[in-house]
C-alpha positions, -999 to 999 in steps of 0.1 A, spaced: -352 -230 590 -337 -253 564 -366 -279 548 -372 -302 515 -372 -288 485 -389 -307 456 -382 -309 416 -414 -317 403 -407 -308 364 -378 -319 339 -349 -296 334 -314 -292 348 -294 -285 383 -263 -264 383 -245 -248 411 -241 -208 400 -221 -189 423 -227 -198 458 -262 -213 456 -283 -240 431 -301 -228 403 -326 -252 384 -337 -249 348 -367 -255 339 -387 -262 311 -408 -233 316 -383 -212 341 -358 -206 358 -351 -212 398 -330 -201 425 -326 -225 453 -306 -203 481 -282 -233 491 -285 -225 529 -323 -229 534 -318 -265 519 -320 -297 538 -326 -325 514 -336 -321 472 -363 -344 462 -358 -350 425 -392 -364 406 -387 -350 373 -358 -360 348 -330 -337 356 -294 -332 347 -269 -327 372 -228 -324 369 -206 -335 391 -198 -296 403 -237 -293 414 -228 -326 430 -193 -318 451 -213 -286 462 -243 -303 475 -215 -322 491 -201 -293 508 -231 -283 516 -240 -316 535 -275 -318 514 -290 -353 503 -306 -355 471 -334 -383 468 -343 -394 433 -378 -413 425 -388 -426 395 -411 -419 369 -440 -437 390 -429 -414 421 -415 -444 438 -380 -438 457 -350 -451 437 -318 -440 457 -301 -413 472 -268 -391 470 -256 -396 504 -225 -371 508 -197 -380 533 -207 -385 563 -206 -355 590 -205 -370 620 -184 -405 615 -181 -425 647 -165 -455 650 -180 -458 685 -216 -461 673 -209 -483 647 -195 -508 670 -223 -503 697 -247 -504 668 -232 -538 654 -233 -552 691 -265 -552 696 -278 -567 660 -251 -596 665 -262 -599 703 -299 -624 689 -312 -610 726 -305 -573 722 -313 -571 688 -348 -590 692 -357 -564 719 -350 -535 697 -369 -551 675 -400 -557 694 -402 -523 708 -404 -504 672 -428 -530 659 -448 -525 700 -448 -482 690 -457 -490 658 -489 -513 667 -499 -487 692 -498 -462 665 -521 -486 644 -541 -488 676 -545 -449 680 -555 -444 640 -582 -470 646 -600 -451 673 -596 -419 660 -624 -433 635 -642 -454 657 -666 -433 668 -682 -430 629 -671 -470 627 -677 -490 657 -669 -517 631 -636 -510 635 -636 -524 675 -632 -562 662 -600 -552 643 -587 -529 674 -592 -564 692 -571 -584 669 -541 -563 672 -537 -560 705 -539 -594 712 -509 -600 687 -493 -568 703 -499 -594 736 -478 -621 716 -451 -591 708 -440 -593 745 -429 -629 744 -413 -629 713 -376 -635 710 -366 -639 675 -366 -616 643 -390 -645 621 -414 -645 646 -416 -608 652 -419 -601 615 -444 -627 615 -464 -610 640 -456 -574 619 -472 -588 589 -503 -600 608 -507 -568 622 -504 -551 591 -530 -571 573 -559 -568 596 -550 -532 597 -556 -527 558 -584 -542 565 -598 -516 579 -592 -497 554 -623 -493 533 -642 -493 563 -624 -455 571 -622 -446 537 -659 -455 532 -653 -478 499 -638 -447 482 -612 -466 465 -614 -507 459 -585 -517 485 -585 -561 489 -551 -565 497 -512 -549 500 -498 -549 462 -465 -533 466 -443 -541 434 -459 -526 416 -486 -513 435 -519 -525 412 -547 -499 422 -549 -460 438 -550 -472 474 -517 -492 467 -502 -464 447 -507 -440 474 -496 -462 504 -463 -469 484 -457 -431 473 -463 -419 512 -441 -447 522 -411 -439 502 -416 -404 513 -415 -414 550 -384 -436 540 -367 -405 530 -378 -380 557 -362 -408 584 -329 -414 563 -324 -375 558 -328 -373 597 -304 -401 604 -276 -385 585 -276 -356 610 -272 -381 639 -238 -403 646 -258 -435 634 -254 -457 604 -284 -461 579 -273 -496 571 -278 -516 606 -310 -522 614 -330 -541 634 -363 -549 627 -360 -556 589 -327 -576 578 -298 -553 568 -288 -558 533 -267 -543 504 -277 -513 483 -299 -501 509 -305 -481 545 -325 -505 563 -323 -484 599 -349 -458 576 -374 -489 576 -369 -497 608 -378 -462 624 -403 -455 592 -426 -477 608 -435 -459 636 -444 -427 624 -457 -445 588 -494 -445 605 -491 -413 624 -480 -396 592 -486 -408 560 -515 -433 571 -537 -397 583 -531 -381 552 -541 -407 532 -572 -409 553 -577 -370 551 -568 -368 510 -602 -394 505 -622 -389 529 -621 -349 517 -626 -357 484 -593 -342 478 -582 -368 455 -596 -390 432 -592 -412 404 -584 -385 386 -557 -379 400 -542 -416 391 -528 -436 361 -530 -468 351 -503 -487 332 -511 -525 323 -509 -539 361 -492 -501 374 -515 -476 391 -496 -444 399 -505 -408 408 -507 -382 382 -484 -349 381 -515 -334 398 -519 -363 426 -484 -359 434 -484 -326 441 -515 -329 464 -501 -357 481 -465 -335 483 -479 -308 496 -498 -328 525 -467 -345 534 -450 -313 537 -474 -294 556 -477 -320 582 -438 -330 589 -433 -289 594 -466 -289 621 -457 -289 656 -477 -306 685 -471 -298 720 -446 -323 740 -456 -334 766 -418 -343 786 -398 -314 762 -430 -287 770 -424 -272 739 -436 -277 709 -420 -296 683 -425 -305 644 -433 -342 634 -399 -338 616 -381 -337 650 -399 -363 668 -377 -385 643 -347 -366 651 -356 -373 688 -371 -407 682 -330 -414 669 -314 -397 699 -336 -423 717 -321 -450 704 -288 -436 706 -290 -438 738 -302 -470 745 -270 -488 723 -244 -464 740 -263 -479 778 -276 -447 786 -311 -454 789 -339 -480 779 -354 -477 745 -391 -473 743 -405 -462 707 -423 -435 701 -461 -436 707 -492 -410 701 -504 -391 729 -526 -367 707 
């Protein structure tokens, strides 16, 4: 099975023969081109443009992040499966203020839920936590008679904010956490929450490219140039089922710690050594499967994005209604 490879160390990237071969400053690598899926670039590396044409013809992404580990762009190759019919059904429903607003308000209804569902998974050790379970469901309430994208985002960002509230209170005061600093992000908790979040950006973008949909029109958050906005979009529902937990698990494990962080005038970032914890989390948990409960099978958090896509697929091409994705487990 084909999954991310990552390029934690400086060196270069060169295609030899019929697969990818990375130097190292230490050694040498052998990256057998068919078990790739997407290249996640961290260090500073060199790369021609015959490493790039074959990652090209090899349909593999290649996400560069920079030297704090945040997400700086991607090598998109050609599209695979171009459709003109998806684009249009895709454009018809963000020009359509009605049809757009309801796609809207069902990612941002998933994602609550999701909120919902990390909150009790801690509320037995933090009945605390009930007051703030209380606050976002009445604005979930608010979500349902919502009909345009300010007041939904409005609604997203009060959500949000009582949710990081909660966040010392399952973290146990671990790491000093007051508010959402994103750029840059000002202290470990901030750090981490931006490094998983450009990680989930990337997992949902690389998923999208093997679907007939374009990255660009979204919904939810405003498309715009010089990025893939539908990646936001469906990033926030699986951001607290993914990259919220391991966060959670990484403290409250003592598995990282300040450490494992850097601090540059108002920058916090992780370390070499924080990233590769935090890397290795990620991947671990978008390869394990859960059992589903309509597919009876069991499937990795990877493809409940791929499926979470097919989903909306079919609600632009009228096949059947869109409802996000919610925890059952």
């Amino acid at each position: 099975m084909k999954r991310d490879y990552y390029l934690l160390n400086n060196g270069r990237l060169k295609r030899k023969d019929n697969t990818l071969c990375f130097e190292g400053e230490e050694n040498r690598k052998i990256i057998p081109v068919n078990d790739v899926e997407n290249l996640m670039l961290y260090g500073e590396i060199d790369i021609n443009t015959k490493a790039l044409n074959f990652l090209a013809q090899n349909k593999i992404m290649a996400h560069v992040f920079n030297y704090y580990g945040f997400y700086s762009g991607t090598f998109y190759p050609r599209e695979k499966l171009n459709s003109g019919f998806m684009i249009i059904k895709q454009a018809e429903h963000y020009l359509d203020d009605e049809k757009r607003a309801y796609i809207a308000r069902e990612i941002l209804y998933s994602a609550s839920y999701n909120i919902i569902k990390n909150l009790k998974h801690y509320v037995s050790k933090h009945d605390e936590l009930e007051k703030h379970i209380e606050k976002i469901q009445r604005l979930r309430d608010k979500l349902l008679i919502a009909h345009d994208i300010p007041e939904i985002m409005g609604i997203e960002g009060n959500i949000r904010s009582i949710y990081y509230d909660a966040f010392p209170t399952i973290t146990q005061d671990k790491f000093e956490f007051k508010e959402r600093v994103k750029r840059p992000p000002d202290n470990p908790m901030n750090a981490m929450i931006s490094f998983g979040n450009s990680l989930m950006y990337t997992a949902v973008l690389g998923e999208i490219y093997n679907t007939q949909l374009n990255p660009t029109i979204s919904y939810l958050h405003q498309p715009g140039e010089r990025r893939f906005s539908l990646s936001l979009d469906i990033a926030e529902i699986f951001k607290p089922i993914v990259v919220d937990r391991i966060i959670f698990k990484l403290i409250n494990e003592n598995m990282i710690r300040e450490e494992h962080f850097l601090k540059d005038l108002n920058y916090c970032y992780l370390n070499d050594d924080g990233r590769k914890i935090f890397l290795k989390e990620f991947d671990s948990r978008m390869s394990s499967t859960i059992s589903h409960k309509k597919l009876d099978k069991d499937v990795s958090y990877k493809t409940l994005i791929r499926l979470e896509l097919y989903r909306l697929i079919k609600h632009l091409t009228e096949m059947d209604k869109y409802e996000g994705f919610k925890m059952w487990w």
